[in-house]
DSSP file (Angstrom, degrees, kcal/mol; ACC not computed):
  #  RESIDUE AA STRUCTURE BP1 BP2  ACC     N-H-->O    O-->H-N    N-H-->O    O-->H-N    TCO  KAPPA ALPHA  PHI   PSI    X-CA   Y-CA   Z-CA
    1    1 A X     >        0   0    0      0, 0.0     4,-1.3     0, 0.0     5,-0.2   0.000 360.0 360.0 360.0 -40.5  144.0  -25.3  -76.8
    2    2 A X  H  >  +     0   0    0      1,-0.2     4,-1.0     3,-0.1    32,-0.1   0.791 360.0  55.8 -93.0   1.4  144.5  -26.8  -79.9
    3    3 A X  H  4 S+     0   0    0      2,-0.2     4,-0.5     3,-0.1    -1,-0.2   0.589 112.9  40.0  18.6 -62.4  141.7  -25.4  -81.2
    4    4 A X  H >> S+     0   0    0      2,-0.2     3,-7.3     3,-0.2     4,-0.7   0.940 107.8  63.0 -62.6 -90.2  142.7  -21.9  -80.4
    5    5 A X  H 3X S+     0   0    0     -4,-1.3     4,-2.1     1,-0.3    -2,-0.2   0.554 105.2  46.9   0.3 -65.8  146.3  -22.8  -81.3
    6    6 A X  H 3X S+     0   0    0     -4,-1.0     4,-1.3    -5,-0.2    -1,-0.3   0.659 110.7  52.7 -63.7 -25.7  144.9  -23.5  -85.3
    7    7 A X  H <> S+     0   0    0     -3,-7.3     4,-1.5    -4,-0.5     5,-0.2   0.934 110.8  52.8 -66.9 -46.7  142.7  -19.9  -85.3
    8    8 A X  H  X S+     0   0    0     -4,-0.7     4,-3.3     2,-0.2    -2,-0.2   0.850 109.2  43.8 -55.5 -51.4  145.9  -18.4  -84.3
    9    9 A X  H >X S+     0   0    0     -4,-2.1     3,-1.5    -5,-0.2     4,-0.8   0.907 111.5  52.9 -47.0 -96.5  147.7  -19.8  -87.0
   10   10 A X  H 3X S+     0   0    0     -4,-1.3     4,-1.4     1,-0.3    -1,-0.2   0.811 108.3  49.7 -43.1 -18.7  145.3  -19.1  -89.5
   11   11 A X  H >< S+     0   0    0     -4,-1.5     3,-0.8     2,-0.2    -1,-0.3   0.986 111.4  49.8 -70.8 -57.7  145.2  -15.6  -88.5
   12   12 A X  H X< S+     0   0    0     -4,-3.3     3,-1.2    -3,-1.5     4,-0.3   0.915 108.3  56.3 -36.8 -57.9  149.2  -15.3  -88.7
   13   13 A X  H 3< S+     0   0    0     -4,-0.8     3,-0.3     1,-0.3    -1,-0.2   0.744 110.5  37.7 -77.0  -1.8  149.0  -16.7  -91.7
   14   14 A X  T << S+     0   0    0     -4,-1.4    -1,-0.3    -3,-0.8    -2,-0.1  -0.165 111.9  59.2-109.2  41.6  146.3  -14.0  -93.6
   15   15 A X  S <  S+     0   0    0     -3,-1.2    -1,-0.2     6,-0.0    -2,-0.2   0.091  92.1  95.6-115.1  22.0  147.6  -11.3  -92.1
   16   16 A X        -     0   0    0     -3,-0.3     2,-0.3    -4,-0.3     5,-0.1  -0.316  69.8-120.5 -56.6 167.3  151.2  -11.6  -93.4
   17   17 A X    >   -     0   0    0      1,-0.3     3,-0.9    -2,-0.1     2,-0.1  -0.562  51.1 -90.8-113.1  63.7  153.1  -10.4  -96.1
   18   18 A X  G >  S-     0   0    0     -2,-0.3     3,-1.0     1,-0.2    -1,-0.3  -0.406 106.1 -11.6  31.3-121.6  154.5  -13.2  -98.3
   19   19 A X  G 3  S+     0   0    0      1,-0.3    -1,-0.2    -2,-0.1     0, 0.0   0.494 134.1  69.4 -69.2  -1.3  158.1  -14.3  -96.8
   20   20 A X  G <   +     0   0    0     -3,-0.9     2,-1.7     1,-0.1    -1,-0.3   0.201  62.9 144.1-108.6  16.1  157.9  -11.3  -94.7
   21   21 A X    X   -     0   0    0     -3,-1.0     3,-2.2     1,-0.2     4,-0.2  -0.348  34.2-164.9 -78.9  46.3  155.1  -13.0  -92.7
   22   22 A X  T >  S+     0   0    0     -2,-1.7     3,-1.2     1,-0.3     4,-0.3   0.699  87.4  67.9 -24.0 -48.7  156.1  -11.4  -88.6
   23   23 A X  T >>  +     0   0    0      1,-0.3     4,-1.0   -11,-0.2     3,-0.7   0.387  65.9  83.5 -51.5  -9.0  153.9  -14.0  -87.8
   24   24 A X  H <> S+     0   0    0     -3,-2.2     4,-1.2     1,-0.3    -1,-0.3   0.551  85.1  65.1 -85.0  -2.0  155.5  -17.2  -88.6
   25   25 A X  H <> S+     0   0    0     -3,-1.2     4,-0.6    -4,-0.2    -1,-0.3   0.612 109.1  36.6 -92.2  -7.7  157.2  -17.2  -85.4
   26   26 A X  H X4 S+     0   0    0     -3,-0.7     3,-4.1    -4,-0.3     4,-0.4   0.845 119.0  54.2 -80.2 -94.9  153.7  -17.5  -83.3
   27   27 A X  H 3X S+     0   0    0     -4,-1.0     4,-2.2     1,-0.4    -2,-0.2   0.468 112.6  42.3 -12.4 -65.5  152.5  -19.9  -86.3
   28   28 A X  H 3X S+     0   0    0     -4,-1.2     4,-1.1     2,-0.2    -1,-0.4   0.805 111.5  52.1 -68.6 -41.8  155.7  -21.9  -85.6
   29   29 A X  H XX S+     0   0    0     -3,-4.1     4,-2.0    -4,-0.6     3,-0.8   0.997 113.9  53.1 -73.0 -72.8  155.4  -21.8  -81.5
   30   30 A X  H 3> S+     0   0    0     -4,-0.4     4,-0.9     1,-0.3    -2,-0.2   0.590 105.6  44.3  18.3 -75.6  151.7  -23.2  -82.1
   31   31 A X  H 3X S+     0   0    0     -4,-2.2     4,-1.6    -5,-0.3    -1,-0.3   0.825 112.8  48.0 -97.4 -21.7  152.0  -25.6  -83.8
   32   32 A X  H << S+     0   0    0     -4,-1.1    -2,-0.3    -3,-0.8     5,-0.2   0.524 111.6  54.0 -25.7 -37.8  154.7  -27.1  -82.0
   33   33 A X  H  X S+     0   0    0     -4,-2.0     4,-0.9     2,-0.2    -3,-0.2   0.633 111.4  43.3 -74.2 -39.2  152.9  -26.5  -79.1
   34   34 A X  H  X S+     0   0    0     -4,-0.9     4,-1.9    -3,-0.2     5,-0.4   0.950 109.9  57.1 -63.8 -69.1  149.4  -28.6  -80.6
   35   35 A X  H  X S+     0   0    0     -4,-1.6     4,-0.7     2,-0.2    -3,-0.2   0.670 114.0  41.5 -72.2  -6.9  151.6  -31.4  -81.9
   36   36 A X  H >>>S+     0   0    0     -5,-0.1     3,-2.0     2,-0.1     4,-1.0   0.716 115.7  49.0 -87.3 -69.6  153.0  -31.8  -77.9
   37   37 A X  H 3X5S+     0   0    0     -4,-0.9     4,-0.7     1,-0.2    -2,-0.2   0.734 114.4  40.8 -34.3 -41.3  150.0  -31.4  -76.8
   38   38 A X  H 3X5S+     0   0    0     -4,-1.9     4,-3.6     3,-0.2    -1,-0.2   0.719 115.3  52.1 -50.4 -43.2  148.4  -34.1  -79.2
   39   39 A X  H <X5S+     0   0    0     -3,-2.0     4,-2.3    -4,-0.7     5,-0.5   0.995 108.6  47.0 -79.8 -61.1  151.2  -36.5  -78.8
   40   40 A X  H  X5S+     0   0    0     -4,-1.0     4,-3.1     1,-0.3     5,-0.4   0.930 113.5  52.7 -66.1 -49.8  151.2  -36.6  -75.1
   41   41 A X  H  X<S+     0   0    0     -4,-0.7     4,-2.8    -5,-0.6     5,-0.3   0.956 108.2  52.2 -40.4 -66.0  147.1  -37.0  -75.3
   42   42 A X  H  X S+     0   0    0     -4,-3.6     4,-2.3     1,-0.3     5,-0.3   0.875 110.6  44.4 -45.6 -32.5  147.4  -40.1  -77.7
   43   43 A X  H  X S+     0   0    0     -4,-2.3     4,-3.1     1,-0.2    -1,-0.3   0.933 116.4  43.6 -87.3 -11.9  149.6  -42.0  -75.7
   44   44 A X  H  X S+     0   0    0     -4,-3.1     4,-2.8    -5,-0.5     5,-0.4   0.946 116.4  53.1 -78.5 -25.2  147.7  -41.3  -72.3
   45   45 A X  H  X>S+     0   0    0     -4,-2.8     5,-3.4    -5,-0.4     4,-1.5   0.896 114.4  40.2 -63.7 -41.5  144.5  -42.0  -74.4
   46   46 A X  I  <>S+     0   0    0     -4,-2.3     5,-0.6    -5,-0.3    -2,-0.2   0.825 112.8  53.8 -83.0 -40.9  146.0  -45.4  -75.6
   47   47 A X  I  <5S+     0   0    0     -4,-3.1    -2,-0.1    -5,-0.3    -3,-0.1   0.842 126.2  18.6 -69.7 -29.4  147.5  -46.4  -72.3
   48   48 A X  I  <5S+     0   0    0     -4,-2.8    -2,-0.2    -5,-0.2    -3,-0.2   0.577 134.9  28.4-141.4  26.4  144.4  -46.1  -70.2
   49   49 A X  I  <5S+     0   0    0     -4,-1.5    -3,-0.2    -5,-0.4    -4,-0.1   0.532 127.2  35.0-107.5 -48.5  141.3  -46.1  -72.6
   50   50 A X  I > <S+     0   0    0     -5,-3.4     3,-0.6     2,-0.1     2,-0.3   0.654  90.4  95.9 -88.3   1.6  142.4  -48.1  -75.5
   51   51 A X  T 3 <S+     0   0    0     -5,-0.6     3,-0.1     1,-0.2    -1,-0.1  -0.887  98.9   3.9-101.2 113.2  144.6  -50.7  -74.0
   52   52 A X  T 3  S+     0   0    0     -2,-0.3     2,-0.3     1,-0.2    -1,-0.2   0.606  86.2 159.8  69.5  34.6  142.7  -54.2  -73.2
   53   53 A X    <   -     0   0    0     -3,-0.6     2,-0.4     1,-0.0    -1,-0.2  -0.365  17.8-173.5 -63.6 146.3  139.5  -53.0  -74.8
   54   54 A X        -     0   0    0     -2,-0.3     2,-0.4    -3,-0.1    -3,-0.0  -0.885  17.1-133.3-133.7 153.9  137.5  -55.8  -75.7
   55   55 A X        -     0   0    0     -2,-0.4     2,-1.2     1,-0.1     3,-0.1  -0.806  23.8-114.6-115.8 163.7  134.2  -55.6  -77.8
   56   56 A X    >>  -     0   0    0     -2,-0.4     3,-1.2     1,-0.2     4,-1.1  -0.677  32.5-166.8 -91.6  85.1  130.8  -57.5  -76.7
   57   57 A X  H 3> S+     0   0    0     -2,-1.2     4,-1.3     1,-0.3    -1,-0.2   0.564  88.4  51.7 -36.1 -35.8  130.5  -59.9  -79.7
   58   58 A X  H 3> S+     0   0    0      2,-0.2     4,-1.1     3,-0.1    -1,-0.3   0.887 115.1  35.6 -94.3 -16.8  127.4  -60.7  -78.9
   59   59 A X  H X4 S+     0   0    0     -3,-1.2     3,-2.5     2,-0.2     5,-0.4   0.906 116.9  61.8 -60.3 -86.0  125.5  -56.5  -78.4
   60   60 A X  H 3X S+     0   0    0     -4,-1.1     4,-2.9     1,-0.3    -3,-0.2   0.467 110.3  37.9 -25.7 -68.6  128.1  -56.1  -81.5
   61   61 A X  H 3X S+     0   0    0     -4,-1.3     4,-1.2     2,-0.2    -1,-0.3   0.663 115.3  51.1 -18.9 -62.2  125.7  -58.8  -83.2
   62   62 A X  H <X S+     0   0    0     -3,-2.5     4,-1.5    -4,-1.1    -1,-0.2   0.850 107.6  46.6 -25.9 -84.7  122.8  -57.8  -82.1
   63   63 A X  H  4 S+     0   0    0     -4,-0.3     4,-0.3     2,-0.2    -2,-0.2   0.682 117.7  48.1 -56.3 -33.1  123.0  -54.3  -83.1
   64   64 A X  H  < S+     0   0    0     -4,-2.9     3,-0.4    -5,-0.4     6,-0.3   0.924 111.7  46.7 -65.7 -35.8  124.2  -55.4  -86.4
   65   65 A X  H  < S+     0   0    0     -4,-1.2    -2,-0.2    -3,-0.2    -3,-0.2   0.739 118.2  42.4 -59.7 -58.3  121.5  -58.0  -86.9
   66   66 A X  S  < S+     0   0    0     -4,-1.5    -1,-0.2     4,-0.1    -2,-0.1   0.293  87.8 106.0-100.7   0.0  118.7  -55.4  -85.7
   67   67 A X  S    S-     0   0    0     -3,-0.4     4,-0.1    -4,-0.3    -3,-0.0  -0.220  70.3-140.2 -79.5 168.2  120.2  -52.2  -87.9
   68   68 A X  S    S+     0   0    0      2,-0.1    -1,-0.1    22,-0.1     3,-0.1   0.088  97.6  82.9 -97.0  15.1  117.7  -51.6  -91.2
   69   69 A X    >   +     0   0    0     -5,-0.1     3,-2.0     1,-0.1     4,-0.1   0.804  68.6  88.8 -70.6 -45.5  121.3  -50.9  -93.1
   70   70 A X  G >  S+     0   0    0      1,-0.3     3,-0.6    -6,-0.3     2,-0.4   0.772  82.1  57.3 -33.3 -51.1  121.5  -55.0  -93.4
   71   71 A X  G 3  S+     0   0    0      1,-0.3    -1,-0.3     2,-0.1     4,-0.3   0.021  71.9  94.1-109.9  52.4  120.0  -54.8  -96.2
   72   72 A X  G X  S+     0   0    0     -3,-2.0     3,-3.8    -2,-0.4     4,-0.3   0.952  77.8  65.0  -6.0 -91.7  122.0  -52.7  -98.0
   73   73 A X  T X  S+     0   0    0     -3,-0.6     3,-1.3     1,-0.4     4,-0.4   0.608  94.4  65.0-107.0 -40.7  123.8  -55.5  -99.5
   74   74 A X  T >> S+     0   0    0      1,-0.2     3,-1.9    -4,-0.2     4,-1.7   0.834  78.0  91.0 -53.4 -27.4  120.0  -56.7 -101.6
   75   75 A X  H <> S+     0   0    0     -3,-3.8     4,-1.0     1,-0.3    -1,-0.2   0.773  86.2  39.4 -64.4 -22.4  120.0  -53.6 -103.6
   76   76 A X  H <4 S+     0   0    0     -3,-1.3    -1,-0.3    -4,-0.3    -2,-0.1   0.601 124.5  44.1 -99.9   5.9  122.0  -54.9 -106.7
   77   77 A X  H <4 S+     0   0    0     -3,-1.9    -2,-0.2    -4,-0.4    -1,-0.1   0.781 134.0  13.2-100.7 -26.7  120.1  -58.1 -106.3
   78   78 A X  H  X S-     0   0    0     -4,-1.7     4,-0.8     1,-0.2     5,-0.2   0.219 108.8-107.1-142.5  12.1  116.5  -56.7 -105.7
   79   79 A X  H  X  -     0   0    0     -4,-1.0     4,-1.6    -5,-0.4    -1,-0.2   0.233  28.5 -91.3  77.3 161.9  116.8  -53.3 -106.6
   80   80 A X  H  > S+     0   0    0      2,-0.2     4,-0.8    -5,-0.2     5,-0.2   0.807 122.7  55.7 -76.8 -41.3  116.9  -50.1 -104.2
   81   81 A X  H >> S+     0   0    0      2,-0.2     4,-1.3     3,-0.1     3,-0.6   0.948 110.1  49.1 -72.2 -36.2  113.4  -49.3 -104.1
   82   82 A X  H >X S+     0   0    0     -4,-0.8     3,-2.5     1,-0.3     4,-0.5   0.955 118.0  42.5 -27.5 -88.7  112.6  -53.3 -102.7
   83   83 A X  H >X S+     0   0    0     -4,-1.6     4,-2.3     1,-0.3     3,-0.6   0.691 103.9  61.2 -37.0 -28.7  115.3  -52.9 -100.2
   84   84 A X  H <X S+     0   0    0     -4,-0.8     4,-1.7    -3,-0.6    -1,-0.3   0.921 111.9  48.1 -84.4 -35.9  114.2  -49.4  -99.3
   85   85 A X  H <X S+     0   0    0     -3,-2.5     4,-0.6    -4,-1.3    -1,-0.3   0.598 107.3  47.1 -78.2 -11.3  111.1  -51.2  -98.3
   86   86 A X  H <X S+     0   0    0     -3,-0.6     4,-2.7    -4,-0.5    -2,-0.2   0.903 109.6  55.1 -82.7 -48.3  112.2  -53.7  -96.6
   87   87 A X  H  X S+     0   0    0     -4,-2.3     4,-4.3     1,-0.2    -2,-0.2   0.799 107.5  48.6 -43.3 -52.8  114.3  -51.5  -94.7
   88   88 A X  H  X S+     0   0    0     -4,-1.7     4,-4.1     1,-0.2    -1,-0.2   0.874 111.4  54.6 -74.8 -42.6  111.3  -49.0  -93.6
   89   89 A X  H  X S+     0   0    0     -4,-0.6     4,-0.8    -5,-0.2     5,-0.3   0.989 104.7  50.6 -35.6 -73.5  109.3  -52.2  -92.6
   90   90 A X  H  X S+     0   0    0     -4,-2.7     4,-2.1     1,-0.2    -2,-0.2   0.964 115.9  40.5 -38.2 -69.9  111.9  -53.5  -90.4
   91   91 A X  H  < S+     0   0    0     -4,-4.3    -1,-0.2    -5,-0.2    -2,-0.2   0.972 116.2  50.4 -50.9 -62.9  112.1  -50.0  -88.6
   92   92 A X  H  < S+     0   0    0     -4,-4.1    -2,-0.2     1,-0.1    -3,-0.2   0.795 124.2  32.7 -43.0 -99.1  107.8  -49.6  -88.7
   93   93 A X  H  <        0   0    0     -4,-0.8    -3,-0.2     1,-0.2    -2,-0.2   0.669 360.0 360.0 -26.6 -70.3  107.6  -53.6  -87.0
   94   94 A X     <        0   0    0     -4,-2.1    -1,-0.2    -5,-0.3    -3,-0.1   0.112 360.0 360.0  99.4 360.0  110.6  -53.2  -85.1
């Protein structure tokens, strides 16, 4: 819906006439209509997806530990093509 809501508005607004716009009262209903629509989402999104999430410190680890991005952080020490190589290793071994 809000999706739609935002073609519609854009549409209203290029097929207007400067201040003379007919459209700005759809444009105005629209968006008023997205930002309820939005608001009401966040809080039901936050009350029963994002409230007492907890992350698994040790997957979190893991997956950081195992990425070939770690070594990112060598490239001003060992240059980008060294790192690039390390990286592709890591991925090739596993």
């Amino acid at each position: 819906q809000v999706i739609g809501n935002d073609t519609a508005i854009a549409w209203s607004g290029t097929n207007g006439a400067f201040e003379l716009n007919v459209g700005i009262p759809v444009m105005a209903a629209n968006l008023l209509e997205s930002i309820r629509l939005l608001a009401n989402t966040s809080r039901v999104m936050a009350d029963k997806m994002i409230d007492g999430i907890t992350a698994n410190v040790e997957r979190a680890r893991f997956l950081a530990e195992a990425s070939p991005s770690i070594v990112t952080p060598l490239n001003k020490h060992i240059g980008y093509e060294n790192a690039a190589k390390i990286a592709k290793k890591s991925v090739a071994e596993g």
